[in-house]
ZAMARGU-4260 file (C-alpha; in steps of 0.2 Angstrom, whole numbers, plus 5000, padded with zeros to 4 digits):
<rodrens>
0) 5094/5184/4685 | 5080/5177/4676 | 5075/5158/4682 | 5068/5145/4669 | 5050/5139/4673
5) 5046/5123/4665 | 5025/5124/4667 | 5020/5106/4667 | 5005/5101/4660 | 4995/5088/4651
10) 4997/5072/4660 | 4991/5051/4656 | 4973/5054/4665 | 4954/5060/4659 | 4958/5077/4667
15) 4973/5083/4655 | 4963/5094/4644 | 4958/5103/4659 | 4976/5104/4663 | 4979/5112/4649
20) 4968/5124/4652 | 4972/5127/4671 | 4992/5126/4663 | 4988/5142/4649 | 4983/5153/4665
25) 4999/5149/4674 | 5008/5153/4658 | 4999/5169/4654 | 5000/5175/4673 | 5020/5170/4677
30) 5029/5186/4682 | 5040/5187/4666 | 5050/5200/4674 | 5057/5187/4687 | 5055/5172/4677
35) 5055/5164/4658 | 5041/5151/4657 | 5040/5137/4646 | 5026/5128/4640 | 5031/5108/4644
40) 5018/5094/4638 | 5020/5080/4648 | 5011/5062/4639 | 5016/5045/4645 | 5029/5041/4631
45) 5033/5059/4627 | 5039/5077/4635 | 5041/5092/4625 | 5043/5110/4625 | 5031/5118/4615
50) 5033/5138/4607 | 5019/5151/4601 | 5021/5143/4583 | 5015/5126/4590 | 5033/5117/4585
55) 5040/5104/4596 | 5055/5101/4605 | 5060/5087/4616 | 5064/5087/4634 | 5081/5079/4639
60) 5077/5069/4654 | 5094/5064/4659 | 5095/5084/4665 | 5079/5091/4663 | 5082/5104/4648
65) 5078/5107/4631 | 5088/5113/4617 | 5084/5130/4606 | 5093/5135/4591 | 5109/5122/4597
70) 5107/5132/4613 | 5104/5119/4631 | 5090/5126/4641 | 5093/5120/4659 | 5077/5123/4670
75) 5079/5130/4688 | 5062/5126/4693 | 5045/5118/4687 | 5028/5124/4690 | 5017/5107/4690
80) 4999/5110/4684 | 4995/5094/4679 | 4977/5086/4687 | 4977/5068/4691 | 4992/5056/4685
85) 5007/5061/4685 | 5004/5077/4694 | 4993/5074/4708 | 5000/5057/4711 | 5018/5059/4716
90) 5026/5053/4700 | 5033/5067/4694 | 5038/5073/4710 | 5049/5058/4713 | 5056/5062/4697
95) 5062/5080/4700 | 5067/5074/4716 | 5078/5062/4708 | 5087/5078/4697 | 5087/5088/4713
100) 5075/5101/4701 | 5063/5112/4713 | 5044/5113/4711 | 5028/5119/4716 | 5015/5110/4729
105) 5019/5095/4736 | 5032/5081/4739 | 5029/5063/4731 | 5025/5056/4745 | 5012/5068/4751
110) 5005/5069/4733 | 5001/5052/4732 | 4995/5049/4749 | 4980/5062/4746 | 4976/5057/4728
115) 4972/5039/4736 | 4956/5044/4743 | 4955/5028/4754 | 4973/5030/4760 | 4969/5048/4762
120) 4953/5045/4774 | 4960/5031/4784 | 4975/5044/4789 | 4965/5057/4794 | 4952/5047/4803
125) 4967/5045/4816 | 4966/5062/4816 | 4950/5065/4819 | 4943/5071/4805 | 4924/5061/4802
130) 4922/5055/4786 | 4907/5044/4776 | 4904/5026/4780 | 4913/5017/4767 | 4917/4999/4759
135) 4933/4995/4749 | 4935/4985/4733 | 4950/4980/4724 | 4947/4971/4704 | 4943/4954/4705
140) 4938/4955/4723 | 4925/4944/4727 | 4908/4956/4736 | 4892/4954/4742 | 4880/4968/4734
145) 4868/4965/4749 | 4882/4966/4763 | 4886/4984/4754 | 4868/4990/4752 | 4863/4983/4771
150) 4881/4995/4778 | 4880/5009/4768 | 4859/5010/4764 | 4853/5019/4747 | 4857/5031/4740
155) 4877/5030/4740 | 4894/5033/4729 | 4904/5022/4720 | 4920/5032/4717 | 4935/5027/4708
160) 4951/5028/4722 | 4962/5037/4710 | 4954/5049/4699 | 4946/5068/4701 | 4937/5080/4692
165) 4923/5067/4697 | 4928/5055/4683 | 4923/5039/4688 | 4911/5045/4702 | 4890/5036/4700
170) 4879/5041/4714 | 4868/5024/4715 | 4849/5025/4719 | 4844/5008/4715 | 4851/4990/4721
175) 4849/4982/4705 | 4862/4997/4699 | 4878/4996/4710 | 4886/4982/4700 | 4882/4991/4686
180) 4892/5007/4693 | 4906/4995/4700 | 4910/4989/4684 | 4911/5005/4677 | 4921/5013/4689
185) 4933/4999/4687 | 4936/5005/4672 | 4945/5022/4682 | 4955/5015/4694 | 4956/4995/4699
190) 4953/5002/4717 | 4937/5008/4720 | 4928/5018/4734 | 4912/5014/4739 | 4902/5029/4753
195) 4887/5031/4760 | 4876/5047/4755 | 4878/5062/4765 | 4864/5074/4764 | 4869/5091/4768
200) 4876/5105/4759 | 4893/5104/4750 | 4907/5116/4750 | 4926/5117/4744 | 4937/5127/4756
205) 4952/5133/4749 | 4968/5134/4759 | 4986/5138/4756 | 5003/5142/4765 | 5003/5160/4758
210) 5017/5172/4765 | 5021/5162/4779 | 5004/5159/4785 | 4993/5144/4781 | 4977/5153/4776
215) 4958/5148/4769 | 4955/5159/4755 | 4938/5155/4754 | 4923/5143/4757 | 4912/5140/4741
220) 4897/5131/4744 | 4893/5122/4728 | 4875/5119/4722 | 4870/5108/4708 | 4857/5107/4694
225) 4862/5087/4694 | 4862/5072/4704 | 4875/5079/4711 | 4891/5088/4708 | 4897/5079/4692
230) 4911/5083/4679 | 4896/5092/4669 | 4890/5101/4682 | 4908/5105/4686 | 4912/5110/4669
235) 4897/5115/4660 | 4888/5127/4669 | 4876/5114/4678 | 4879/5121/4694 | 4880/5136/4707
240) 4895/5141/4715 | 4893/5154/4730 | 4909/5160/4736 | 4906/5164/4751 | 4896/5151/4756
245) 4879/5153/4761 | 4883/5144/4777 | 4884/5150/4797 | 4896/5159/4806 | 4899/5142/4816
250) 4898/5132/4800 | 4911/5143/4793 | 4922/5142/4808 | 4921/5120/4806 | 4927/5121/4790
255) 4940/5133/4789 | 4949/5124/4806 | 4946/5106/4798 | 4956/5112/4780 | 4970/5120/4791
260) 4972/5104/4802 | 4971/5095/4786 | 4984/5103/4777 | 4995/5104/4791 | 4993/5086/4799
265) 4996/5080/4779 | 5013/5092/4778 | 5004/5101/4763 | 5013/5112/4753 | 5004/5126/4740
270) 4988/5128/4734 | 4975/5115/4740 | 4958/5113/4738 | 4948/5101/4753 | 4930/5094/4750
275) 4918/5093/4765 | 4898/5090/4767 | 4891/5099/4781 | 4875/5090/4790 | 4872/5104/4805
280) 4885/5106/4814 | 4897/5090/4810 | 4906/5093/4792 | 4912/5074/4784 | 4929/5075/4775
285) 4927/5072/4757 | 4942/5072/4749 | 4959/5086/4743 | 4965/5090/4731 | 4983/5093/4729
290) 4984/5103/4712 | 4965/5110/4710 | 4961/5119/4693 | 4966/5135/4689 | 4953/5137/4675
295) 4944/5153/4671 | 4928/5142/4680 | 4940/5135/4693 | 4935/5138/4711 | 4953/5142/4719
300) 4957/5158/4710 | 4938/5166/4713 | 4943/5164/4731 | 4959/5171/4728 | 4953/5186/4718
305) 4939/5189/4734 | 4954/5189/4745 | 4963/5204/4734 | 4973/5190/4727 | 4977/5189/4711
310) 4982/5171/4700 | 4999/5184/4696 | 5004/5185/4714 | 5000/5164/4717 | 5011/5162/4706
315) 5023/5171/4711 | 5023/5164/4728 | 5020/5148/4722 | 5038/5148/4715 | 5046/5160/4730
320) 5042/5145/4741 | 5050/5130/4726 | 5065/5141/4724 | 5070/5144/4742
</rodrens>
């Protein structure tokens, strides 16, 4: 029998038109002979089923359907391709939890623990896993620009705690800039991140529990025209991404056993994308994302498609694993 795939895209955050782009490729890629996908736009004071004529139709919240032609739709699973808030941040998790619905990735909990990057780090520092030197500020929190500069030295990050797609993220070169650059990134999150610079070569290692076995799929090193690797240079060809990466064999080995131990120690589930800097032989811990982009310029499904993998067969144990 066929199942009803509610793809969930959109979301409240800076990064929904990329969901929407990432949430087209699922759609386009879903196994229609298993499954019937629906296109679901989710916005903070609105959900609704979209069709190929663009007419809306409201999603029933109180059980998750929508209605066609007087006819209910219940959904048996959802597929959640929505970046930042309220995909990557455990809230519409805790609502499908709530209607006992199955979905793709992870639970609440773990969503929103690793799209708190300062909650994220200070979990797997116990386990571990070196990270940059940091300082935290909340809004309104009284700081000492020279206390920050004399810890953490020039050049550093600000980096809003709850955002991605480096929305939010100044690299600060001068002194006289940072409160410049909090301020800003206030304007994010009201919890912001404040790192030291790492100067070595970054890569994003992607991992998931495919068939059984929790795999990397690949290591791209990422190279940037930029300051560094910034939403334009994400986005709009300002960068390189070499998939594999240019890295050593021992390099390779760092990485691949720190995403594992990540994923794992975390209680990941699905695709994920982990975030490291390697200086020598040391990697530093970054950041993960939870739902990383599916985009034609994404980095996950290259990986994949190096891997014989193809975004069809993601998807198809994406939702094997929701449904059972």
């Amino acid at each position: 029998m066929i199942k009803n795939v509610a793809v969930l895209m959109g979301g409240f955050s800076s990064e929904k038109d990329i969901s929407f782009k990432s949430g087209e490729v699922i759609f386009k890629n879903i196994d229609k002979t298993k499954y019937k996908p629906f296109k679901i736009i989710i916005e903070k004071h609105k959900w609704y089923y979209t069709d190929k004529n663009k007419n809306e139709y409201d999603v029933c919240l109180n059980d998750f359907s929508i209605t066609l032609e007087n006819k209910k739709i219940i959904f048996d699973a959802a597929f959640i391709i929505i970046h930042g808030s309220p995909g990557e941040d455990g809230l519409i998790q805790s609502y499908l939890e709530l209607k006992n619905i199955p979905y793709t990735g992870s639970n609440s909990y773990v969503s929103s623990l690793t799209f708190n990057k300062r909650d994220c780090i200070s979990v797997l520092n116990k386990h571990n896993i070196p990270s940059a030197k940091s300082v935290q500020l909340n809004f309104g929190q009284p700081y000492s620009i020279e206390k920050i500069v004399s810890r953490l030295g020039l050049p550093c990050f600000v980096k809003a705690n709850r955002s991605g797609s480096s929305f939010g993220v100044f690299k600060v070169n001068k002194k006289e800039d940072l409160k410049g650059y909090v301020n800003q990134a206030f304007d994010f999150d009201n919890e912001i991140l404040i790192e030291s610079y790492l100067n070595g070569i970054e890569v994003s290692v992607g991992v998931m529990n495919y068939k059984e076995e929790v795999k990397v799929f690949g290591i791209t090193e990422l190279i940037t025209e930029n300051d560094f690797f910034d939403y334009d240079a994400k986005y709009n060809g300002k960068s390189k991404e070499i998939t594999p990466a240019n890295i050593s064999e021992k390099q390779k080995k760092l990485v691949s056993e720190l995403s594992i131990k990540i994923y794992k120690k975390l209680g990941m589930k699905g695709f994920t994308r982990s975030e490291f800097i390697i200086i020598e032989n040391e990697a530093y811990f970054l950041e993960i994302n939870s739902i990383p982009g599916m985009t034609d310029e994404s980095i996950f499904p290259k990986q994949a498609k190096i891997q014989g993998i193809s975004i069809k067969e993601l998807c198809n144990e994406m939702l094997s694993q929701a449904l059972n």
